[in-house]
N, C-alpha and C positions, 0 to 999 in steps of 0.2 A: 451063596451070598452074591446077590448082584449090586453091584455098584454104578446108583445113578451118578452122569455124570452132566454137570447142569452146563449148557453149551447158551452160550450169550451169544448172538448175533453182533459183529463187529457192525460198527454204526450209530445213527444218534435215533433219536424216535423221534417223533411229531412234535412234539409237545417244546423238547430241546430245541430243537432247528427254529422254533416259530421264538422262542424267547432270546435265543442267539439273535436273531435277524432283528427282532425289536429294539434289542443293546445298540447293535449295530448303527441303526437307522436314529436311535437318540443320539450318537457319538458322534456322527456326520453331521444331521441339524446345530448340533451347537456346537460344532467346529466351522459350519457355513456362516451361523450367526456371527461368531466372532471374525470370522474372516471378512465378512459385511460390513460389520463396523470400525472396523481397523482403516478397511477402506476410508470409510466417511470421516471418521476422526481425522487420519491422514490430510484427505483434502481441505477440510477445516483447515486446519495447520497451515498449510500449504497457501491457501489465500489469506490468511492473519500474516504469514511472514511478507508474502507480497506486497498487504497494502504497510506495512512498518517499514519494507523496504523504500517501496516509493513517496513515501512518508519521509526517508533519511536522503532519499534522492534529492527533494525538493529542498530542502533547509539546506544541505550540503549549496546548493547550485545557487540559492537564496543568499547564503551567506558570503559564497565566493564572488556573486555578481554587485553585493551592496560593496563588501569593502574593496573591491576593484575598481568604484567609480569616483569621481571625486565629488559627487555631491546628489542631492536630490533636485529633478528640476517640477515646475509645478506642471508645466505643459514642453511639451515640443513634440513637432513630428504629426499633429493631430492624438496624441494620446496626451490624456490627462492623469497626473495624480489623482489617488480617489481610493474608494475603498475596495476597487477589486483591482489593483494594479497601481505600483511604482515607478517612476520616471526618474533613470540616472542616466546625469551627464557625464561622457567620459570623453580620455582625450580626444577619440577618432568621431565623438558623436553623441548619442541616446541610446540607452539601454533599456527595453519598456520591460520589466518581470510581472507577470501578473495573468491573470484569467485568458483563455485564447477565445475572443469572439464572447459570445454565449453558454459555451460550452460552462465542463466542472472539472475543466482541464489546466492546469498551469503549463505554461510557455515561457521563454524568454524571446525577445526579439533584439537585434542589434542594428542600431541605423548610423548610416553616415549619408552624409550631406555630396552629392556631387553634381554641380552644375547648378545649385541652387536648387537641388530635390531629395528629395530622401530618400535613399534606397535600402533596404534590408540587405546588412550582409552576412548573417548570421541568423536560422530559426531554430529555436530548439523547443519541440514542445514535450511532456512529461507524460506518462502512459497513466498513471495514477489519477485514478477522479477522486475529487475532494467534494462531502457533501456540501463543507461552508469553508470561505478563506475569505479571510481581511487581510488589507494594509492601510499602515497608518507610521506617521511621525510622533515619536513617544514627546514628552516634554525636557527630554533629555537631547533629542535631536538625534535619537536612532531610528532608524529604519525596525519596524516590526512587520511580521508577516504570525498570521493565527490561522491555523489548518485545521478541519475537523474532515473526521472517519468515524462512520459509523464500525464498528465491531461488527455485525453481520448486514451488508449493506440491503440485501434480499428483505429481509425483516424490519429493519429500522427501528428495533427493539431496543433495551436495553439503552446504559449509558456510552454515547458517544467517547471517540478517546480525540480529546484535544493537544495543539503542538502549537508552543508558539517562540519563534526565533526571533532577534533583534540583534543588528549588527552596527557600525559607524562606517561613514564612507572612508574612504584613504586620507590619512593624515588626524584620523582622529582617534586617539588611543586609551583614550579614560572612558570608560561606561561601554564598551565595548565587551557583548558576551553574547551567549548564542544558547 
C-alpha cells in the first residue's frame, strides 16, 4: 500500500497575490482620499475662524475707540464723517476709525494737534478685509459701525455674514450696547 502524500507548495499563487495587491491599493486610495479632504476641510476652517476672528477684532477696537471719545466730530483733521468712517474727538485730539484710503481695510488713526498741525500719533490698521462696512449716527446718538464677510470670499457665493456694532461716546450710558 502506498501512501500518497499530497505536498502543497508553501506560498500564494497568481491569482491570490494579484487580489491581495488589488485590496491593498483600494485601502490606500481611500485612505489618501480621505486624507485629502481632511486637509481641505481643515483649511476651510481655518480661514472661516480667521475672518470671525478679525471680525471680533474690529467691533472690540470699534467699541473701545467710540466709548473712549467724548464725542463724534463732523469733520477735523481733513477727514470727514460719512459712511466709510467716523470722527471722534478726544481729549488729546481726533480719532478717525474707518476705511484705510481706498482700500476694504479698516484702520484707526489718532491725531493731535501740534503747532497748529495735525500729526498722527498713533496708526493701527486691521488685517481683515471687509467686503462692505458703513458708519453712521443711529437716531439714538450711537455710533454704529455694519461689516460684511462674504463666507467664501473666492466665490462670493452664498449669503454674506453681516456684523453690526453700536456704542455711545464717554459719559453716555443709556442705549449703549454692542
Amino acid at each position: 500500500m502506498t501512501r500518497r502524500v499530497a505536498h502543497r507548495r508553501a506560498g500564494m499563487s497568481l491569482l491570490e497575490i494579484l487580489v491581495s495587491t488589488v485590496v491593498v491599493v483600494m485601502v490606500f486610495n481611500v485612505a489618501a482620499s480621505l486624507f485629502v479632504q481632511s486637509g481641505r476641510i481643515a483649511a476651510v476652517s481655518t480661514l472661516a475662524l480667521d475672518r470671525l476672528h478679525g471680525v471680533q477684532e474690529a467691533q472690540s477696537l470699534f467699541l473701545e475707540t467710540v466709548r473712549g471719545a467724548q464725542g463724534v466730530a463732523d469733520a477735523a483733521a481733513g477727514f470727514e464723517t460719512g459712511p466709510d468712517r467716523i470722527v471722534l474727538s478726544t481729549r488729546a485730539g481726533v480719532t478717525v476709525f474707518g476705511r484705510m484710503g481706498t482700500s476694504d481695510r479698516l484702520g484707526v488713526i489718532r491725531l493731535i494737534q501740534r503747532d497748529g498741525k495735525w500729526e498722527s500719533d498713533y496708526v493701527r490698521p486691521l488685517h481683515q478685509r471687509f467686503s462692505e462696512m458703513g458708519f453712521r449716527i443711529t437716531d439714538q446718538g450711537l455710533a454704529e459701525m455694519s461689516l460684511m464677510v462674504w463666507r467664501d470670499p473666492e466665490e462670493r457665493g452664498g449669503n454674506p455674514m453681516r456684523y453690526v456694532s453700536r456704542a455711545g461716546c464717554r459719559g453716555r450710558t443709556a442705549g449703549d450696547e454692542s
